[in-house]
C-alpha positions in Angstrom: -153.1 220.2 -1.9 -155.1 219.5 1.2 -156.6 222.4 2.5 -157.2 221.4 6.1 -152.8 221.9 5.8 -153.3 225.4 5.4 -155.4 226.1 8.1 -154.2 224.1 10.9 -152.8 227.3 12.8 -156.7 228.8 12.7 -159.5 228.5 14.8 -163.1 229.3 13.6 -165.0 231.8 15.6 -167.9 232.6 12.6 -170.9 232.2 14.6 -169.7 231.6 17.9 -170.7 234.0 20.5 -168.0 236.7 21.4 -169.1 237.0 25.3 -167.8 233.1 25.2 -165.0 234.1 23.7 -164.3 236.7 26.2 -165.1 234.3 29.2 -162.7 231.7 28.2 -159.7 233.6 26.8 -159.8 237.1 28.7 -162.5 239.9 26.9 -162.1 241.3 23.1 -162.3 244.9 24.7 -159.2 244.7 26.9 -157.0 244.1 23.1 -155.2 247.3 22.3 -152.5 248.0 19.5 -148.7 248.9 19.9 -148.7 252.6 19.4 -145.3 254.7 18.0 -144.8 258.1 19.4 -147.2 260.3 17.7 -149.9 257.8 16.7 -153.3 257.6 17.7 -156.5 255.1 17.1 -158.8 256.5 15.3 -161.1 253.5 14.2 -162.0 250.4 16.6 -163.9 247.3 15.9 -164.1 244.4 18.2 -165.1 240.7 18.0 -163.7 240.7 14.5 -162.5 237.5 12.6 -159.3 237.7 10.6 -159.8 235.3 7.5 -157.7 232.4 6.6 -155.8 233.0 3.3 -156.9 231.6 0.4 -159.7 229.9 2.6 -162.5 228.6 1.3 -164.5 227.9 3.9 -165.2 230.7 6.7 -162.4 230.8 9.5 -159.8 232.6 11.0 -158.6 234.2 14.0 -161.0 236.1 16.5 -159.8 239.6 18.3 -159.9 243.4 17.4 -159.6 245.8 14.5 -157.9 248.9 14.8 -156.6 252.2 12.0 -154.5 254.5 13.5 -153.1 257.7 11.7 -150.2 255.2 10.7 -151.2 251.8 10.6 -154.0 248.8 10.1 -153.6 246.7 13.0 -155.0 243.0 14.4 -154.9 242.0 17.8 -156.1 238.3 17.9 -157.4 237.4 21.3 -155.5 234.0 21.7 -152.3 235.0 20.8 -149.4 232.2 19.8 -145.8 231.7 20.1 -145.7 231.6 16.0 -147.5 234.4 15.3 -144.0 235.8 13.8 -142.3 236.0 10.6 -138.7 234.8 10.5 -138.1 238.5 9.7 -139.2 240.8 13.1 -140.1 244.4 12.4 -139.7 246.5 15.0 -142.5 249.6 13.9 -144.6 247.2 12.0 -146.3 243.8 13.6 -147.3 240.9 12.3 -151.0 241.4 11.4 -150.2 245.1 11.2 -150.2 247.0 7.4 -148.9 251.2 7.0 -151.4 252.3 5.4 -149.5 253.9 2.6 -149.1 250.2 1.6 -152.7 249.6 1.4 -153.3 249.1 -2.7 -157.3 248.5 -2.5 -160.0 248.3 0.0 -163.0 245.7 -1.3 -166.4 244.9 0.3 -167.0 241.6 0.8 -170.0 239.4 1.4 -167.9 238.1 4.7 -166.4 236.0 3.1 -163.8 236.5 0.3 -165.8 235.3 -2.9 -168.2 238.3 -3.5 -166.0 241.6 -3.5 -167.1 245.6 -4.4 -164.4 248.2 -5.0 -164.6 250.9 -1.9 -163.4 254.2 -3.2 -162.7 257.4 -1.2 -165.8 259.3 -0.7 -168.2 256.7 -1.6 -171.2 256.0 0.6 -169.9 253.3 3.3 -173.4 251.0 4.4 -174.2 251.2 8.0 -174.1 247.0 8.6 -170.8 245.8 6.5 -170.4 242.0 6.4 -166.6 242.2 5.4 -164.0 243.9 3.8 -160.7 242.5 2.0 -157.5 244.6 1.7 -154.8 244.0 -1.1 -151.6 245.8 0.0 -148.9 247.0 -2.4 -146.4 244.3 -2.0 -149.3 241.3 -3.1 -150.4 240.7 0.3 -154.0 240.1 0.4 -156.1 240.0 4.1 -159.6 239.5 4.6 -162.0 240.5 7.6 -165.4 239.9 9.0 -167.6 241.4 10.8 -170.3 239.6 11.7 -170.0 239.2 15.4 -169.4 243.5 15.7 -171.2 245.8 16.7 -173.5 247.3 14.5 -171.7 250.6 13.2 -168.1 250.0 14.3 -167.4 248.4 11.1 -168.2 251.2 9.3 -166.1 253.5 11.6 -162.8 251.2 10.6 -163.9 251.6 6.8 -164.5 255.2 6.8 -161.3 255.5 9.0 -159.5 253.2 6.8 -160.2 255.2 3.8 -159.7 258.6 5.0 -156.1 258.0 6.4 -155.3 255.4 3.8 -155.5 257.8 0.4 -154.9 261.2 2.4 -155.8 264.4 0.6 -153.0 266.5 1.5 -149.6 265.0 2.1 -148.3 266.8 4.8 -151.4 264.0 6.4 -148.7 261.0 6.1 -147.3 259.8 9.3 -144.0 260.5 8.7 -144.7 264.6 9.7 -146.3 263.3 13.3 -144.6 260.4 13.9 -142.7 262.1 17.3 -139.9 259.6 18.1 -136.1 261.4 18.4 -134.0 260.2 15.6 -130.1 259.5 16.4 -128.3 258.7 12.6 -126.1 255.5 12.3 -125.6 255.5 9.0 -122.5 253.5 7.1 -119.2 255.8 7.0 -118.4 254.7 3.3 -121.9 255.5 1.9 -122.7 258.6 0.1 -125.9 260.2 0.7 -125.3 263.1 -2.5 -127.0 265.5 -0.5 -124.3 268.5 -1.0 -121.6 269.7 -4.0 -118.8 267.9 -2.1 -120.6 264.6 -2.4 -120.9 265.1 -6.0 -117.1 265.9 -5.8 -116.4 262.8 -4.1 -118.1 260.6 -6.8 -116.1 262.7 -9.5 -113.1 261.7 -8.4 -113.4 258.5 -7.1 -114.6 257.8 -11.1 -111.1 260.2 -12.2 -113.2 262.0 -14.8 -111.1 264.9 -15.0 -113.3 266.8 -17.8 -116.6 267.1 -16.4 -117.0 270.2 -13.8 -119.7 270.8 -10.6 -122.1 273.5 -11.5 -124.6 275.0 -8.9 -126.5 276.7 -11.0 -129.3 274.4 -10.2 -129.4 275.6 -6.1 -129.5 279.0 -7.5 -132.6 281.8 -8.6 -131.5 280.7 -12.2 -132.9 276.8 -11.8 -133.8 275.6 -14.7 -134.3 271.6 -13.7 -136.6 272.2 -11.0 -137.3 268.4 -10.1 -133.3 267.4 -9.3 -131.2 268.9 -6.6 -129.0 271.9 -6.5 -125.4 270.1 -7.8 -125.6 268.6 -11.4 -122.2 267.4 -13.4 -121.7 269.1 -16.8 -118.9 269.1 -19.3 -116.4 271.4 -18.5 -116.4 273.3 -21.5 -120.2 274.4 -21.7 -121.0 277.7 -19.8 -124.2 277.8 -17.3 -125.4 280.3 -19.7 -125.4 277.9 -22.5 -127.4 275.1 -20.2 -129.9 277.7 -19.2 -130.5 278.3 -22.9 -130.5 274.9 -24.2 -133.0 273.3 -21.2 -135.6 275.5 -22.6 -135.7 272.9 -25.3 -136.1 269.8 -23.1 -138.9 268.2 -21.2 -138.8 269.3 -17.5 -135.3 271.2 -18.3 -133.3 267.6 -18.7 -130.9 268.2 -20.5 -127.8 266.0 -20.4 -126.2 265.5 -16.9 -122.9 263.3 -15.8 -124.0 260.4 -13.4 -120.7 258.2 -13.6 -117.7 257.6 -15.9 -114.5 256.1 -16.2 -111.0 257.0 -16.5 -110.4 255.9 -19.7 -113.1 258.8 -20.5 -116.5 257.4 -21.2 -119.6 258.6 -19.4 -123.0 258.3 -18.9 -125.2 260.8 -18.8 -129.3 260.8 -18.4 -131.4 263.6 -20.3 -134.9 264.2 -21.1 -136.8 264.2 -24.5 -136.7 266.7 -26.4 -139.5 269.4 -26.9 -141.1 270.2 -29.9 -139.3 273.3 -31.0 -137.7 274.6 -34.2 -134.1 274.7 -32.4 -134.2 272.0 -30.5 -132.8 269.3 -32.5 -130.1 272.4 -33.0 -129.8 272.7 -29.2 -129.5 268.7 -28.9 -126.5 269.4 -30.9 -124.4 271.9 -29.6 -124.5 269.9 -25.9 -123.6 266.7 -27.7 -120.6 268.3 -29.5 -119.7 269.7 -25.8 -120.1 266.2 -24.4 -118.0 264.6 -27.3 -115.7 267.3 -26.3 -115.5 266.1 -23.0 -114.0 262.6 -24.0 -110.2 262.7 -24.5 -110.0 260.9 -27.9 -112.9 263.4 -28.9 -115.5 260.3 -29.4 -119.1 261.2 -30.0 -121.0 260.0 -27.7 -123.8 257.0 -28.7 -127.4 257.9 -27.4 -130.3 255.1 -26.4 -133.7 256.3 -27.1 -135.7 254.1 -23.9 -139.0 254.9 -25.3 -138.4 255.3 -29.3 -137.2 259.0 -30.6 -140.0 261.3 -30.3 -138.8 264.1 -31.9 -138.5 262.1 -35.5 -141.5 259.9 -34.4 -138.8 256.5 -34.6 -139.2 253.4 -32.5 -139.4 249.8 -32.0 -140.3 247.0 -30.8 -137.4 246.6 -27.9 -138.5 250.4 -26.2 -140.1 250.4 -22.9 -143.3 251.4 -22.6 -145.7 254.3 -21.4 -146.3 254.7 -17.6 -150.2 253.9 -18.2 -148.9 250.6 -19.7 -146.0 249.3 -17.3 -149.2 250.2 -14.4 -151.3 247.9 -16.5 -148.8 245.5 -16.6 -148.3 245.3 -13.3 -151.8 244.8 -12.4 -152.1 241.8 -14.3 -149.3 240.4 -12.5 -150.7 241.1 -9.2 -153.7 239.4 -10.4 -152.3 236.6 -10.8 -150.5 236.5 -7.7 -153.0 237.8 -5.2 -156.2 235.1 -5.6 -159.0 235.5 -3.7 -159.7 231.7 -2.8 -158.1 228.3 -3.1 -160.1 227.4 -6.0 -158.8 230.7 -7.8 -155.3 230.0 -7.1 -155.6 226.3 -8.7 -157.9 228.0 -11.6 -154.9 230.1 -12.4 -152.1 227.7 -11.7 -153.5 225.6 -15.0 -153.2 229.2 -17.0 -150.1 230.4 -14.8 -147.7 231.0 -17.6 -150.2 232.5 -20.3 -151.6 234.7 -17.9 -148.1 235.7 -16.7 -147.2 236.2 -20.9 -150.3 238.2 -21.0 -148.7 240.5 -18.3 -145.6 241.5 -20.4 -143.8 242.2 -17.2 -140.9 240.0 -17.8 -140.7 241.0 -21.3 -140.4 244.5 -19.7 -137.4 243.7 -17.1 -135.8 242.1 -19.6 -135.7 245.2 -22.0 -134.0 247.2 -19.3 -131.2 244.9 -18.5 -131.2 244.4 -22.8 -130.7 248.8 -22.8 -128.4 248.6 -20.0 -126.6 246.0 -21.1 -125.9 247.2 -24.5 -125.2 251.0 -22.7 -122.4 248.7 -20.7 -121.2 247.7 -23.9 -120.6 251.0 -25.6 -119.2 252.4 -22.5 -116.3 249.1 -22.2 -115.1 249.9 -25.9 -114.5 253.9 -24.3 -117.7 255.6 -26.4 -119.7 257.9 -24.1 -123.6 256.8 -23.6 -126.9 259.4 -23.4 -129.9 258.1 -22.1 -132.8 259.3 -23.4 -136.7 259.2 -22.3 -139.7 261.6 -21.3 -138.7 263.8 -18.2 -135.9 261.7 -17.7 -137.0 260.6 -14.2 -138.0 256.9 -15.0 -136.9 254.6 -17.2 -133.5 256.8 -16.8 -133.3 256.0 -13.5 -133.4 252.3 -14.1 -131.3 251.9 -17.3 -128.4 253.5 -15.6 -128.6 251.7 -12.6 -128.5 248.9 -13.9 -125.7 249.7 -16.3 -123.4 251.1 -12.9 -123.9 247.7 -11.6 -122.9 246.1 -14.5 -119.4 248.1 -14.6 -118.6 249.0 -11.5 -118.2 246.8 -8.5 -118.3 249.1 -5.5 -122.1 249.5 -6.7 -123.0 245.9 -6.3 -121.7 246.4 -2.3 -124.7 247.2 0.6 -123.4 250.7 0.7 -122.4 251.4 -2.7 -126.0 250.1 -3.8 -127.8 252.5 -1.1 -125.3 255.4 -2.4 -126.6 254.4 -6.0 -130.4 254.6 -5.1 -129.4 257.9 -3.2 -127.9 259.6 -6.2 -130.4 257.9 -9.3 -133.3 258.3 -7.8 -133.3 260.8 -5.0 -130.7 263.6 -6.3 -131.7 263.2 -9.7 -135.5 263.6 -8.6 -138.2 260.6 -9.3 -141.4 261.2 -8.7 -141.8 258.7 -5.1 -144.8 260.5 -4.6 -146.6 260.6 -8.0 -145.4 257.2 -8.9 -146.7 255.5 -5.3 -150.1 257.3 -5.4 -149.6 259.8 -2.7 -150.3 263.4 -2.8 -148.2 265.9 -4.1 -146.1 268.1 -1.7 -148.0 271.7 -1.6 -151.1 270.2 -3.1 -154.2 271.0 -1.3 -157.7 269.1 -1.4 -158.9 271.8 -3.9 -155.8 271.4 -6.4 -156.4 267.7 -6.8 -160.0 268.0 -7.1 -159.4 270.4 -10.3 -155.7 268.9 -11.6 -155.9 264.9 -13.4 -154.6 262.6 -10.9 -150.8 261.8 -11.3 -149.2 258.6 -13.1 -149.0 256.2 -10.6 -146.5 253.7 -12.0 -144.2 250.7 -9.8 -141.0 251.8 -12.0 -138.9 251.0 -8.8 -140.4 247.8 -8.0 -139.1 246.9 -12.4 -136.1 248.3 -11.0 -135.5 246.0 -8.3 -136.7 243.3 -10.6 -134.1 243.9 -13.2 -131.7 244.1 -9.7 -132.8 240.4 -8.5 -132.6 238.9 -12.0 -128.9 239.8 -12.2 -128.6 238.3 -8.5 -130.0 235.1 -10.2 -126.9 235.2 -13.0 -124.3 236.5 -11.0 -124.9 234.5 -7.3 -121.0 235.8 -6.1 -121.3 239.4 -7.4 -123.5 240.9 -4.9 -122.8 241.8 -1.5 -126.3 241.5 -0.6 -129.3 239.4 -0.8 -133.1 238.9 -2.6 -134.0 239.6 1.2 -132.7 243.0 1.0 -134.3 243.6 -2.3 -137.9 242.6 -1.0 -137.1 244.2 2.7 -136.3 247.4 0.5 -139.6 247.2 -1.2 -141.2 246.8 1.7 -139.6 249.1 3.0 -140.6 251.5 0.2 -144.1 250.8 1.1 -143.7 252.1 4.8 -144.0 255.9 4.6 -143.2 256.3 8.1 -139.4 257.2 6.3 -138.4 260.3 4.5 -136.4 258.3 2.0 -139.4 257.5 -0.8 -141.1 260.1 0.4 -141.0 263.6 -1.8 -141.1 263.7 -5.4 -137.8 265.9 -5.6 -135.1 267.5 -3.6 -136.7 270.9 -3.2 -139.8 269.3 -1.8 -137.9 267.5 1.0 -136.0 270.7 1.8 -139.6 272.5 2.2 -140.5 270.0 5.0 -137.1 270.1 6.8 -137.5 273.7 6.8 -140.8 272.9 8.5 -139.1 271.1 11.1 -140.0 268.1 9.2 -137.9 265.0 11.1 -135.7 263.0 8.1 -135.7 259.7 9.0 -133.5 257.4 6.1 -134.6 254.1 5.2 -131.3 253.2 5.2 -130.7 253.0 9.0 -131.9 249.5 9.2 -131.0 248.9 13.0 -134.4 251.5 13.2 -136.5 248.7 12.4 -134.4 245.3 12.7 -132.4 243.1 15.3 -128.8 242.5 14.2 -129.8 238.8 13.2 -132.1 239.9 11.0 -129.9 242.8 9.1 -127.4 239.3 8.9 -130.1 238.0 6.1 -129.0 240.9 3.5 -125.1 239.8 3.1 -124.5 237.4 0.8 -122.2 234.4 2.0 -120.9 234.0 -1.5 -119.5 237.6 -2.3 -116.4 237.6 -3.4 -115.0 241.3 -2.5 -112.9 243.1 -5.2 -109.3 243.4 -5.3 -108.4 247.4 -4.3 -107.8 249.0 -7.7 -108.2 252.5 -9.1 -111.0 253.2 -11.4 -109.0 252.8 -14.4 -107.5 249.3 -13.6 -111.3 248.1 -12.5 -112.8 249.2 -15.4 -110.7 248.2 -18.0 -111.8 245.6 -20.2 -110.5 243.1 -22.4 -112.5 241.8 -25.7 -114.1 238.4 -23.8 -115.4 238.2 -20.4 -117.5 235.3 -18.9 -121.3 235.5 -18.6 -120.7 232.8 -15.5 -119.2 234.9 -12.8 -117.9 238.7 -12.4 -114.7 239.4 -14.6 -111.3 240.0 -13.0 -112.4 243.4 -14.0 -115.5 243.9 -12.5 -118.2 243.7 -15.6 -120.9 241.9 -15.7 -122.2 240.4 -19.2 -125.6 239.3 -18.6 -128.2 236.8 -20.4 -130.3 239.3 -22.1 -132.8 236.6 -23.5 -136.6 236.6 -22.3 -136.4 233.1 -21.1 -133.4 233.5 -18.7 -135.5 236.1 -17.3 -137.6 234.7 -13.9 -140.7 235.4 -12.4 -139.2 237.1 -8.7 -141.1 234.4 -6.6 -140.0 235.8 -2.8 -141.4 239.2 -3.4 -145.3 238.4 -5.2 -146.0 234.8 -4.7 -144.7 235.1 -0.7 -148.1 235.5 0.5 -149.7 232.0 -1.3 -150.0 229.4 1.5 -150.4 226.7 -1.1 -146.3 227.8 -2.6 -144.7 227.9 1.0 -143.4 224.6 1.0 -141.1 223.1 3.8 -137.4 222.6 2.8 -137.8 224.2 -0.6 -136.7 227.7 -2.2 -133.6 229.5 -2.8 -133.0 229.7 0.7 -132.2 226.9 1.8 -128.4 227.0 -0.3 -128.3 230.1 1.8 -128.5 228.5 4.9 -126.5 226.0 3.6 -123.8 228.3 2.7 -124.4 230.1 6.0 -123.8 227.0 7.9 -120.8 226.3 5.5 -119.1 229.4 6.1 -119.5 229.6 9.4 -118.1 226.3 9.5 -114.9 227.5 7.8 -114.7 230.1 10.2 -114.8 227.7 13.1 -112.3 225.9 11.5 -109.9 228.3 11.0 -110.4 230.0 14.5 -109.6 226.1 15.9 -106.3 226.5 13.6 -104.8 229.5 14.8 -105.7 228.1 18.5 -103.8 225.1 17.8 -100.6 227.0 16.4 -100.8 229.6 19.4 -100.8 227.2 22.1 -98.6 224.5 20.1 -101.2 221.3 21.3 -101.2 218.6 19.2 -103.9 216.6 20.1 -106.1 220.3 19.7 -109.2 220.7 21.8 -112.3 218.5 20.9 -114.1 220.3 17.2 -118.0 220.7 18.0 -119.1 221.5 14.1 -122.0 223.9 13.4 -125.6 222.4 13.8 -127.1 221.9 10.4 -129.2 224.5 8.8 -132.7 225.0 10.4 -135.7 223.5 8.7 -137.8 226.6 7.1 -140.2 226.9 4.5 -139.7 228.7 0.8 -140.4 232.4 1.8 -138.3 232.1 4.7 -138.2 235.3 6.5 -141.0 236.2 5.2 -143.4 233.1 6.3 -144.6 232.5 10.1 -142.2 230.4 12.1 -142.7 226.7 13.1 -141.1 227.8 16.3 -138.0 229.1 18.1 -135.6 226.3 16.5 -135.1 228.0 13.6 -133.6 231.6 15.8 -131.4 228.8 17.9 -129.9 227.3 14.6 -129.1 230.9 13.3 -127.3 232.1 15.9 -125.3 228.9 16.5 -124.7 229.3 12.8 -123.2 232.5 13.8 -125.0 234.3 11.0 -124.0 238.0 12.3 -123.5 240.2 9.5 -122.6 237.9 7.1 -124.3 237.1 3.8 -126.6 235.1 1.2 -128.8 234.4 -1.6 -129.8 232.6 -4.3 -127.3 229.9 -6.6 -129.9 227.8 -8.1 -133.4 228.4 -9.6 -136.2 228.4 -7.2 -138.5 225.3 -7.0 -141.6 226.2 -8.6 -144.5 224.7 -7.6 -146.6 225.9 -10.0 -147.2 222.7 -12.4 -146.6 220.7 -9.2 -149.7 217.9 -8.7 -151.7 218.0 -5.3 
């Protein structure tokens, strides 16, 4: 591919004088950031150049550098109409990254060939040429700073790296950000904050033999990482659970996350320790959960990561932490290249590489374990899930198994509700797992303690979530949009949502007149046209049925298309598993290609929709005013003309907004039908 294409919207300034600059277009100095309520500049540097990506030779966009206690933020100093993404955030700008999304900080020669990892509390040089920053979701920007002043590029670094990997997280800007926060959230969505929540999930799944216990809120807690309201069979005493977690890691032991009326459940736990009795322990609270089925089944239980109390595995079990975090690097490798000669380098070794990786192979072993938990569950035997603390893999096995059986999870809401209760009631680790400091932990404990697991076990989560999108392109009320704005999203600790490692830790801040702030109130950071692009034009809503009507299955079901039913039988083979191109390869100039990608069906079936709408609205005109000859039909405008990674990519111009909204794309919906056009193999 021609390079001078992906340039043509940058200006070198590399050894032109900033005073000219500042003559012609207005001066560097007068450039300032947009601020939020609580956040302060604490590192300037002007007559800085923002890099092309993927540029090879030396040019980019003049203007000023700026790190705030929230953000990294870019000012260019000739400002343009299509410096926006199709996507408008309102707390986060274009050239703007939170800094709790910033992955690594490199310095660079100026340009973007020679790089050095820059560590916290490494000696910063007084003249720095450039530095290169590779965020968390793959997006990879490069400065220079050879037109500063001496010393203010070492201000930003220094800045950068004190604010960016924080010591203490009570440092995050989530505990100053100041702005009032009003909630909006949905009616129908269940946050499984308090007992009655749990209550409401109980019955909603008519699983009359499981029982509330609060034992957990209580002096007597014995899971310390989940909330204060667990579901336990009814017949086992609190007594009995208090005795038996001794036995498990973290105190996991077996807890009700969602059954059906027919009376199989599923239910996550934790390995089990070491200990003479606890292979006897195991077994008295399996025989109260066999007890708990009405036909007296025993339940069937799913070792993620291989038995280790008998030491049994194989080849299908998901790996360590320290692994999947390996794994993941070497697919962020490959999709964050440094130049334009990389990016071809590894595009003639793009599928070895990405075998090397193992990440699919990964994804594709949770949706295998969920799929076969799915199956036990349809033909009425209850399921255990089994691994480490029970925080992880858990978390993503039986997610993905809900979605498989139960429709009202595959809605906005009901997915939101699902995150709420999986990952947030049931505690994961958002802190350890995202590389932030530990609630309580002080400069002096991390100094001493091993640094914590860091692990993206919610991004293979979401993974696993768009590759059933990809099979299933009716069942899902929303979109890959909302999958990658929610990992975005996940990035942007300016939210309470991903932001404590349990429960009990959040509590702590609130009673610390900490401000929650839930992710899940979009309209906080998007227009209305923009929340439009998570709903899927193709859902097809379920009928309303009871539990036990929804959930029953008969012996076949279609792999092509949800089941009258509701269950989903996925491809569990490695090669109908896909490499997620909107979320990592979004950023790759070279892959952004006009008229191409998975989006364009969903404008397609925007336009199409809306059409029928139009239609049908022209009908019922005609019949209430009984005219004949009808008013003159003006159809919808086609679909607008946008590139691959469309909203994520900068806009051509305001045609494409205009052809939205006379598409009438207001909370409607979309996403993918066909597989995206690689351009991979593609010649020049």
């Amino acid at each position: 591919m021609n390079e001078k294409k992906l340039v043509q919207n940058f200006k070198s300034y590399i050894n032109v004088s900033s005073v000219g600059n500042g003559e012609k277009n207005g001066s560097v100095r007068d450039l300032k950031p947009k601020l939020l309520n609580g956040e302060m500049i604490v590192g300037t540097a002007h007559s800085v150049v923002m890099l092309t990506p993927l540029g090879e030779l030396e040019r980019g966009r003049f203007g000023a550098l700026f790190v705030t206690n929230y953000k990294l933020s870019f000012v260019p100093l000739d400002s343009s109409p299509n410096d926006e993404y199709g996507q408008r955030n309102n707390l986060v700008g274009v050239f703007d990254v939170p800094l709790t999304c910033v992955g690594a900080l490199w310095l660079t020669d100026g340009g973007t060939t020679r790089r050095r990892r820059l560590m916290p509390r490494t000696d910063i040089p007084v003249k720095l040429k450039g530095i290169q920053l590779v965020c968390k979701n793959m997006k990879v920007i490069s400065f220079n700073f050879a037109n500063s002043p001496l010393g203010t590029a070492r201000q930003v670094v220094m800045a950068l790296l004190h604010h960016a990997f924080p010591k203490r997280h009570d440092l995050l800007f989530a505990f100053e950000y100041r702005e009032p926060y009003y909630p909006t959230l949905p009616s129908d969505m269940n946050m499984f904050h308090r007992p009655a929540d749990w209550k409401r999930e109980l019955e909603r799944c008519e699983c009359p033999h499981w029982r509330i216990t609060c034992i957990n809120g209580t002096s007597d807690a014995f899971m310390l990482t989940a909330g204060e309201t667990l579901i336990v069979p009814s017949s086992v005493l609190d007594y009995n659970l208090m005795e038996s977690a001794r036995h498990f890691r973290s105190g996991r032991v077996p807890v009700w996350v969602w059954g059906r009326a027919e009376g199989a459940a599923l239910l996550r736990s934790g390995e089990l320790l070491p200990t003479e009795l606890s292979a006897t322990a195991e077994s008295v609270l399996l025989e109260q959960v066999r007890r708990s089925h009405p036909k007296l089944t025993p339940p069937y239980v799913i070792y993620l990561c291989g038995n280790s109390y008998t030491n049994s595995s194989s080849a299908n079990v998901l790996p360590s932490l320290a692994m999947l975090n390996s794994s993941y690097k070497k697919l962020a490798d490959l999709c964050t290249p440094n130049t334009l000669s990389q990016f071809w380098m590894q595009d003639s070794q793009y599928y070895s590489i990405l075998e090397s990786s193992r990440w699919l192979r990964y994804v594709c072993n949770c949706i295998t374990f969920a799929d076969d938990a799915a199956r036990h569950i349809v033909d009425n035997v209850t399921v255990v899930l089994q691994e480490g603390d029970g925080v992880d893999y858990c978390a993503v096995v039986s997610c993905i198994t809900q979605l498989l059986l139960d429709p009202h999870f595959r809605t906005l809401s009901g997915f939101q509700s699902l995150i709420q209760k999986e990952w947030l009631a049931l505690g994961h680790p958002f802190c350890d797992r995202f590389g932030l400091p530990r609630p309580g932990t002080t400069k002096e404990d991390m100094d001493k303690s091993p640094p914590s697991q860091s692990a993206p076990v919610f991004l293979l989560f979401l993974d696993c979530v768009w590759q059933l999108q990809s099979q299933f392109p009716s069942a899902f009320q929303f979109t890959e949009t909302y999958l990658t704005t929610l990992w975005d999203a996940a990035n942007n600790h300016l939210f309470d949502t991903f932001l404590f490692n349990c429960p009990r830790d959040r509590d702590l801040a609130v009673m610390k007149n900490f401000t929650q702030r839930p992710i899940w109130d979009w309209a906080e950071q998007f227009s209305e046209q923009d929340i439009a692009l998570f709903y899927n034009p193709l859902y097809v809503g379920q009928r309303s049925t009871t539990p036990s009507q929804r959930l029953s299955m008969s012996s076949v079901c279609s792999r092509k298309s949800a089941s009258e039913n509701g269950r989903l039988e996925p491809c569990t083979n490695i090669a109908a598993i896909e490499v997620w191109s909107q979320c990592y390869e979004r950023w790759l100039p070279p892959l952004d290609a006009p008229s191409a990608g998975r989006v364009q069906y969903f404008l397609y079936n925007c336009s199409v929709k809306a059409q029928i709408q139009k239609l049908n609205s022209h009908l019922s005109s005609l019949s209430i005013m009984n005219d004949r000859n009808g008013r003159d039909y003006e159809p919808p405008p086609s679909p607008p003309a946008v590139t691959r990674f469309y909203p994520f990519s900068l806009k051509t111009g305001d045609s494409v907004a205009r052809s939205l909204d006379a598409m009438q794309v207001s909370l409607i919906d979309a996403t993918q039908l066909l597989d995206s056009q690689s351009l991979l193999n593609a010649p020049d």
